[in-house]
C-alpha positions as CSV (number, residue, x, y, z in Angstrom):
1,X,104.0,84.6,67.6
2,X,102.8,82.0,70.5
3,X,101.6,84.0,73.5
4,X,100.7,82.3,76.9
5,X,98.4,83.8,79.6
6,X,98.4,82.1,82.5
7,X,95.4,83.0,85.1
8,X,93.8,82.0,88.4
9,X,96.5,81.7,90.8
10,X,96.2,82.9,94.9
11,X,96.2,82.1,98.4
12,X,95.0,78.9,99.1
13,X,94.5,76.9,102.3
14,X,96.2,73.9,102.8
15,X,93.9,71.1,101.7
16,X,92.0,73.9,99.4
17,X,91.7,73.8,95.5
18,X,92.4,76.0,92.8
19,X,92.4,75.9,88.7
20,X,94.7,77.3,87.1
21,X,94.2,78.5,83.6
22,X,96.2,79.3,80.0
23,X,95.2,81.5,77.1
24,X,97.4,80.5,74.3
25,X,97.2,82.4,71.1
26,X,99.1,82.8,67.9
27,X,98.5,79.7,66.8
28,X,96.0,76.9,67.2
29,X,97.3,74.3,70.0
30,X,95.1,71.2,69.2
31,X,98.0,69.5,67.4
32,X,100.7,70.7,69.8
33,X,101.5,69.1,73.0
34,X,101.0,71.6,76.5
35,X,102.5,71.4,79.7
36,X,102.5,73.2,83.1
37,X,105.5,73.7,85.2
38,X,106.4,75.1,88.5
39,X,109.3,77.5,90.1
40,X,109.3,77.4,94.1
41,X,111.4,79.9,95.6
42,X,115.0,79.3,95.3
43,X,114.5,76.3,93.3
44,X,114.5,75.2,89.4
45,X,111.4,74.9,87.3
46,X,110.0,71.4,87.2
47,X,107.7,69.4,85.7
48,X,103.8,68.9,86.6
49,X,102.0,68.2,84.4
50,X,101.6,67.8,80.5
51,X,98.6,67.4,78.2
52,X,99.6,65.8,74.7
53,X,97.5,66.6,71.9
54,X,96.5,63.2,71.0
55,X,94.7,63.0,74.2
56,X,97.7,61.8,76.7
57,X,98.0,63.4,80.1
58,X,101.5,62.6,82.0
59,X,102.0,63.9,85.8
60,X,105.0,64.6,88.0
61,X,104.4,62.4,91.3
62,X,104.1,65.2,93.2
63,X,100.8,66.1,90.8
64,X,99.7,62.3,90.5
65,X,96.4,61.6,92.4
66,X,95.5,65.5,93.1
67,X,95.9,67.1,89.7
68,X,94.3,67.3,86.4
69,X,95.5,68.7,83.2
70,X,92.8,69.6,80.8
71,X,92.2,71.7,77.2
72,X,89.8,73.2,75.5
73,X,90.5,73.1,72.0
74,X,87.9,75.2,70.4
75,X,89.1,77.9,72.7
76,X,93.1,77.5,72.8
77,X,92.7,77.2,76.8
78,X,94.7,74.6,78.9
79,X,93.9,74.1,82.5
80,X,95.4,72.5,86.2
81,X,92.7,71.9,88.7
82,X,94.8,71.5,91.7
83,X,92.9,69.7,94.6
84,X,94.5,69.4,98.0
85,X,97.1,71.4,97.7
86,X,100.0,71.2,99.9
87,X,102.3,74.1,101.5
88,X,105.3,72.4,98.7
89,X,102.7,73.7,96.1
90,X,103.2,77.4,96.4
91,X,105.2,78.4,93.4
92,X,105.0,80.5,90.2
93,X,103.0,78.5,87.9
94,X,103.8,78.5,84.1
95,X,102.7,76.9,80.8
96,X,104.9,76.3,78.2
97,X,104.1,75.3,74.7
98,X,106.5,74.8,71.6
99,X,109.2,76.0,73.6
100,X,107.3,79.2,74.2
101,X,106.5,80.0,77.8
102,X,103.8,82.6,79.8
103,X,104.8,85.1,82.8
104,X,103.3,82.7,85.1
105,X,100.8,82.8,88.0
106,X,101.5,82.9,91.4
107,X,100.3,80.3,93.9
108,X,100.8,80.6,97.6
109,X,99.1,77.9,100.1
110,X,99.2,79.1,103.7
111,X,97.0,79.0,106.2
């Protein structure tokens, strides 16, 4: 069974960076594609980022220019590194792989 762990979430300044990070295990993920998604208050999940397992990376233009998806195969780890981060940032944070998803990680970006 695929379990997701999503860490590294917080209060972040406008402007400030944070890196998000997923623990996946139950299975190996190198031959699986892995996204992270996003859930603001009152609004639907959408898209940010996704990291293909042949080595594609796809962004939401939102995330285009400021963030980068990233895994670590050898340790079934997926990361966001979210550089100026905007107040239309703050949001639960999930990964999602093979239809499976985490509990999500909070971001909030206030000054």
């Amino acid at each position: 069974q695929v379990q997701l762990v999503e860490s590294g979430g917080g209060l972040v300044q406008p402007g400030g960076s944070l890196r998000l990070s997923c623990a996946a295990s139950g299975r190996t993920f190198s031959d699986v594609n892995m996204g992270w998604y996003r859930q603001a208050p009152g609004k639907g999940r959408e898209f940010v980022a996704i990291s293909g397992y042949l080595g594609t990376t796809l962004y939401s233009d939102s995330a285009k220019g400021r963030f980068t998806i990233s895994r670590d195969n050898a340790t079934n780890t997926l990361y966001l590194q979210m550089n100026n981060l905007k107040p239309e940032g703050a949001a639960i944070y999930y990964c999602s792989m093979l239809q499976c998803w985490g509990e999500g990680t909070a971001v909030t970006v206030s000054s």
